[in-house]
N, C-alpha and C positions, 0 to 999 in steps of 0.2 A: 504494500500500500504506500510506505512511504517514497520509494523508490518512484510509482505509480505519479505520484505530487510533485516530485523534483523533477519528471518528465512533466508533466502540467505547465511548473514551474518556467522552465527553459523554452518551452513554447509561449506561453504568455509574455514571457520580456525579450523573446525575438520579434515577436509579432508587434507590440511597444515599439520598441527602437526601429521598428522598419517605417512603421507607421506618422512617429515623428520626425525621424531623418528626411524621410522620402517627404512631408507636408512641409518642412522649413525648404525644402529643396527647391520644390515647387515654387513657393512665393518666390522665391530669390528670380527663379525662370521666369516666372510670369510677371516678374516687376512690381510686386505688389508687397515691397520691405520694405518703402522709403523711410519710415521712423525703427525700424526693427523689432518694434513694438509688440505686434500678435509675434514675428518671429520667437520673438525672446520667451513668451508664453505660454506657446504651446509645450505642453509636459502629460504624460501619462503616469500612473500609479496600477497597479493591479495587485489583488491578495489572493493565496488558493487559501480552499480547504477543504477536508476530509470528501464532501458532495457538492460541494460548487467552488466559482471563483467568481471575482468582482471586479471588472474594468473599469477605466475612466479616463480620458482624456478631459484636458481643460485648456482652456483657450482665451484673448481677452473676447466678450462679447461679441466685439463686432466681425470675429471670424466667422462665426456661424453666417453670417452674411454673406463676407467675400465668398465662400463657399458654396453656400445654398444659391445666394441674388437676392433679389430684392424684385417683387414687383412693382414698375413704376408706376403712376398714375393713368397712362398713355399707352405704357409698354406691360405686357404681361412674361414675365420671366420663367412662370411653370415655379414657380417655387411659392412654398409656408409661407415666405416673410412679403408683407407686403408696406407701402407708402401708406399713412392716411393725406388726406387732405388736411393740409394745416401748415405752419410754419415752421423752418428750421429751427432746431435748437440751440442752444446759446452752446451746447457740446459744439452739434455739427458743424458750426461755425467757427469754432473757436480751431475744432482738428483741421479742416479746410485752411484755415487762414496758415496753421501751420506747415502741411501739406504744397501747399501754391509757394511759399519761402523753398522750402526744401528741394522741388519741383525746378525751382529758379524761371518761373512764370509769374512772380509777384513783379506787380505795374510800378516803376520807377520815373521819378521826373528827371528833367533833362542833366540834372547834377550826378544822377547815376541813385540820388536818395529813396527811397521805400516812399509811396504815395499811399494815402489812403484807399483799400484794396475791400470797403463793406461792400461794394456794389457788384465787384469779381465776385466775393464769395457769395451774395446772393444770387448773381446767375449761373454759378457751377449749382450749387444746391437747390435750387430752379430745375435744371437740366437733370440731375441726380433724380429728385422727386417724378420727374413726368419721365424718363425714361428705367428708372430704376438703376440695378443693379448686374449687370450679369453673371451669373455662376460659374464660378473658375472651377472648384471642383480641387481645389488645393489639400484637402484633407479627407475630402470623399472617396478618391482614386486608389490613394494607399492603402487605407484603411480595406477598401474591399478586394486588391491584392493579395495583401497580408492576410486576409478572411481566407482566400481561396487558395493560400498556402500553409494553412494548420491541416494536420495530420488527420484524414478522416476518422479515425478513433477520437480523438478529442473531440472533433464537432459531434457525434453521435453521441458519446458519454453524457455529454454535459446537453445534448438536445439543444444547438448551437443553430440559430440561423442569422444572417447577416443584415437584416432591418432590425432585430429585435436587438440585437447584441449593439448594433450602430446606437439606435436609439437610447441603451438601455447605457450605453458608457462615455455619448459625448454629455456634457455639461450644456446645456439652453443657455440661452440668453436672456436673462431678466430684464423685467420694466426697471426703471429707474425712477 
């Protein structure tokens, strides 16, 4: 039996580290590190025991998004998360403002100085809200890899299937 667990074991924290390796990887391809922020975030935990075990990834909120999308108002993305109608938040705004520096798309006047850039970030997050978000799929991809290289005994033991297991180990996104 215990032997049985250390083999558990050794599959659960390959399956981990492939799943995060492979999702920081991703952003970095897909361009979507510029604060290193969710990179630095994403981390996995898992515990066996004698008749189950317990996964979890965590991530900053707004990964579930990059990942999932966002439906815009306009645009329909196929994904959970969607825009309402309403106003940006004084967050969304504040990470955009950020973002646009970083970006090296903030609007400068002719001394080369930082101009007042509320009106940029309300037409980026304008455009965000009516188109959404697209789904990159940065943590989606690995994760069902990884799923579809655990050991058909271990998915059978434990009656494993890969919506419920996704479900059951990433972390949501709360209201704020």
């Amino acid at each position: 039996m215990l032997n049985e667990l250390n083999e558990t074991e050794k599959q659960l924290k390959a399956f981990r580290d492939y799943v995060v390796k492979e999702s920081k990887s991703n952003l970095t391809r897909l361009k979507k590190n510029s604060s290193k922020k969710l990179y630095d975030s994403i981390k996995g935990e898992y515990k066996v025991m004698p008749n189950s075990f317990s996964m979890e990834f965590d991530m900053e909120d707004y990964g579930m998004f990059q990942d999932k999308g966002v439906n815009g108002l306009e645009v329909n993305r196929g994904s959970r998360y969607s825009f309402s109608k309403g106003f940006p938040s004084r967050e969304m705004l504040n990470s955009l403002d950020k973002w646009i520096v970083r970006k090296g798309i903030a609007p400068r006047n002719k001394k080369g100085e930082f101009i007042n850039r509320l009106g940029f970030k309300f037409a980026i997050a304008k455009n965000i809200f009516k188109r959404g978000i697209k789904p990159s799929l940065f943590f989606t991809k690995p994760f069902e890899n990884a799923f579809k290289k655990l050991p058909n005994e271990l998915i059978e033991k434990f009656g494993l299937d890969v919506v419920k297991l996704f479900d059951n180990s990433i972390t949501q996104p709360t209201k704020k």
